[in-house]
Residue, then its C-alpha position, 0 to 999 in steps of 0.5 A: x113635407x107632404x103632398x097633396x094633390x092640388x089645383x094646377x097653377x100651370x093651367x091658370x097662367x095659361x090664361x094670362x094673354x100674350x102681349x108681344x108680336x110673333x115677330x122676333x119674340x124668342x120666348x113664349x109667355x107661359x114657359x116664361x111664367x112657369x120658369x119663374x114660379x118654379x125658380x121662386x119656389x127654389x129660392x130665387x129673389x130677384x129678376x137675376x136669379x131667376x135667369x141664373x137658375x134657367x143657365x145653371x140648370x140648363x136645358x133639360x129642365x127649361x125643354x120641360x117648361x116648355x123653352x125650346x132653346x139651349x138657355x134660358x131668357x136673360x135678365x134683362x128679357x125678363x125684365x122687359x116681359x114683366x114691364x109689359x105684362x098685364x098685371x091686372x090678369x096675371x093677379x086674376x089667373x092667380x086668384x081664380x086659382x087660389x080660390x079653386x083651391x080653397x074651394x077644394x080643401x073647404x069641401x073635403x073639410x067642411x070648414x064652416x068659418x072661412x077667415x080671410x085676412x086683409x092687410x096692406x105691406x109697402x115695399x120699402x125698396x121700392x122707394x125713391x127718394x122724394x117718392x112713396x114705394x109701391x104699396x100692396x093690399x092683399x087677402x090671405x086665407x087663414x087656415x091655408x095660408x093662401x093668397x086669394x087676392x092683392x091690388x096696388x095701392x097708388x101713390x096718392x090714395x091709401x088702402x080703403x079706397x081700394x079695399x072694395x076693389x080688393x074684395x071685388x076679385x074674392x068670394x066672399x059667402x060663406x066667409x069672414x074678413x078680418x082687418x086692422x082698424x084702417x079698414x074698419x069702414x061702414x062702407x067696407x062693412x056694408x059691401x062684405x054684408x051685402x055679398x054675403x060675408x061677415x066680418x070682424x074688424x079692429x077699432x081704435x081710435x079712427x072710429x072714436x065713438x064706437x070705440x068708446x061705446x065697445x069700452x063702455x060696455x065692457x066698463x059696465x059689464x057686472x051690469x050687462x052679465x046676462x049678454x057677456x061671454x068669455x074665452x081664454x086661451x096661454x101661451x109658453x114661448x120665448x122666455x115670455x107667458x102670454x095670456x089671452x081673455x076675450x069677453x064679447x057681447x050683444x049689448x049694442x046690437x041694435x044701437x049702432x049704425x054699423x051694417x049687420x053688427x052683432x056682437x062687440x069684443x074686448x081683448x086683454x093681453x097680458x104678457x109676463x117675462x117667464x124670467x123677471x116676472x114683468x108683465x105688461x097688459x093690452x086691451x084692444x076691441x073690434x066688432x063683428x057681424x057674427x051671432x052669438x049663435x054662430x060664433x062663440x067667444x072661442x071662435x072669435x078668439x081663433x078668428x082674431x089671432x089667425x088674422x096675423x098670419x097674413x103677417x106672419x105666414x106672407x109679409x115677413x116670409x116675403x121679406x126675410x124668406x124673399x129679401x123683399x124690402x130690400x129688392x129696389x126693382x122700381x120701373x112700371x108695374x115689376x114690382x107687383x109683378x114679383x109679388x105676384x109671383x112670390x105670392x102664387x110660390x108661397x101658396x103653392x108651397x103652403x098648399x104643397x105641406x110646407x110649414x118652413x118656407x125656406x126649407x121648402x125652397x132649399x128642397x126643391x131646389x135640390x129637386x127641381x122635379x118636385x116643384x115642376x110636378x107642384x105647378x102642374x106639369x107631368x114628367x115623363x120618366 
């Protein structure tokens, strides 16, 4: 695993106010917030084991938290601060972090295309019988695997109305969001064109008319040459062959009434078992408000896949890693709260080196000073 140097997640929890009397509190927030990021980033799951991990490893490594007392908050303490913890501002402690840190790593690299994928998980043990679970919409960078953002989406709404609040809590200059075809809205499309972002966004059927227009111009294409380009790429893995060809083109730019639009894009898939020799083929489109100039069918190609990383590198790693779908913590906002605190480990840890998170979570549970030193506190020997 390597270390890097990064922005401290100590000092922006600082940030998240106390919302308790003085009186009779035995524990102060940021002790409180640091004990749990670090016992995530060890492996811990639930609301219990982050208060087992404070007794098991006793009252050397909580005085360094910054817990004056000889064990840790139980479980049921914390399950009263996370009732009442402002959610809104812990989110926003842990974004203005986030994008501290994206904004570093972008100037020692020089990253021209900045992908940020937007995507939305329900957590299924939430739920209640007769009752919808809560469900998250989050953006997730594509190169750092970092969590910038993420919004509760409530009970009777669904993800695109709240996808401008999403965006609302992101830069997005200089960056280009990514999304599966529910939120492929002209008004999303304005409000990212609008901040100075770009796009590249899914169509299927809910955007019917587009949908067939992309098609059609790919149909015609012999007769369209001089505005199609193309990229491939093949893949070897699991017994299975994938390859990939992107064809984009400029033909609607003009035509359509989608904000910034430039360019359309095709995507046809085909997978063949090494084995039996089976393949099957999909095709699939979006569009983009990236030039031709800006952003060739190669580029593209990259953009698009690296959009599942946020179900890759957060949503499955928060399940299998985390045993999140199974966690059934229902009361109040606990279970954003979780989240929340899953998504700030998981980005430090990425940001840290870590390609496995549950590797990483067993290393630094065997060497609670590496995760300590990872929020931002300095040991003294």
């Amino acid at each position: 695993m390597i270390t890097r140097r990064v922005p401290s997640l100590r000092d922006a929890l600082a940030e998240v106010p106390e919302f308790r009397q003085a009186q009779g509190r035995r524990y102060e927030l940021l002790p409180v917030l640091l004990l749990c990021c670090v016992a995530v980033m060890c492996g811990c799951r639930s609301q219990a084991a982050i208060a087992e991990w404070g007794c098991n490893y006793g009252e050397r490594w909580l005085a360094l938290l910054g817990i004056r007392r000889s064990r840790g908050p139980s479980q049921p303490t914390l399950h009263r601060i996370f009732r009442g913890l402002d959610c809104e501002k812990l989110e926003h402690a842990v974004t203005r972090w986030a994008e501290q840190v994206l904004s570093s790593h972008r100037h020692r690299t020089g990253a021209v295309l900045e992908g940020i994928a937007m995507d939305g998980k329900t957590l299924c043990g939430s739920q209640q019988q007769g009752a919808e679970g809560a469900h998250l919409l989050s953006t997730l960078s594509h190169r750092l695997g970092v969590v910038l953002a993420q919004v509760s989406v409530s009970d009777h709404t669904n993800e695109i109305s709240h996808s401008e609040e999403l965006l609302q809590s992101v830069v997005l200059e200089g960056r280009v969001i990514t999304a599966d075809a529910l939120l492929t809205q002209r008004e999303m499309a304005r409000s990212i064109i609008d901040r100075g972002g770009d796009y590249l966004l899914a169509v299927k059927d809910n955007q019917p008319t587009l949908r067939e227009d992309i098609a059609l111009v790919f149909e015609h294409a012999h007769t369209l040459a001089d505005t199609i380009r193309e990229a491939r790429s093949t893949d070897h893995h699991g017994g299975r062959i994938t390859e990939r060809v992107l064809r984009t083109s400029t033909a609607l730019s003009g035509y359509t009434d989608w904000p910034g639009h430039e360019q359309v894009l095709e995507l046809r898939r085909t997978v063949t078992q090494k084995r039996s020799g089976k393949a099957r083929q999909e095709v699939a489109y979006a569009i983009t408000s990236l030039s031709s100039e800006r952003a060739g069918p190669g580029q593209l190609l990259k953009l698009w896949r690296e959009h599942w990383h946020i179900e890759n590198k957060l949503h499955w790693v928060r399940d299998v890693t985390f045993d999140e779908d199974r966690s059934q913590v229902r009361a109040g906002r606990i279970p954003q709260v979780m989240a929340a605190l899953r998504n700030a480990a998981i980005s430090l840890l990425r940001v840290c080196g870590a390609e496995n998170i549950a590797a990483a979570c067993r290393r630094y549970a065997a060497q609670p000073a590496l995760a300590l030193t990872a929020i931002g506190l300095e040991l003294r020997e």
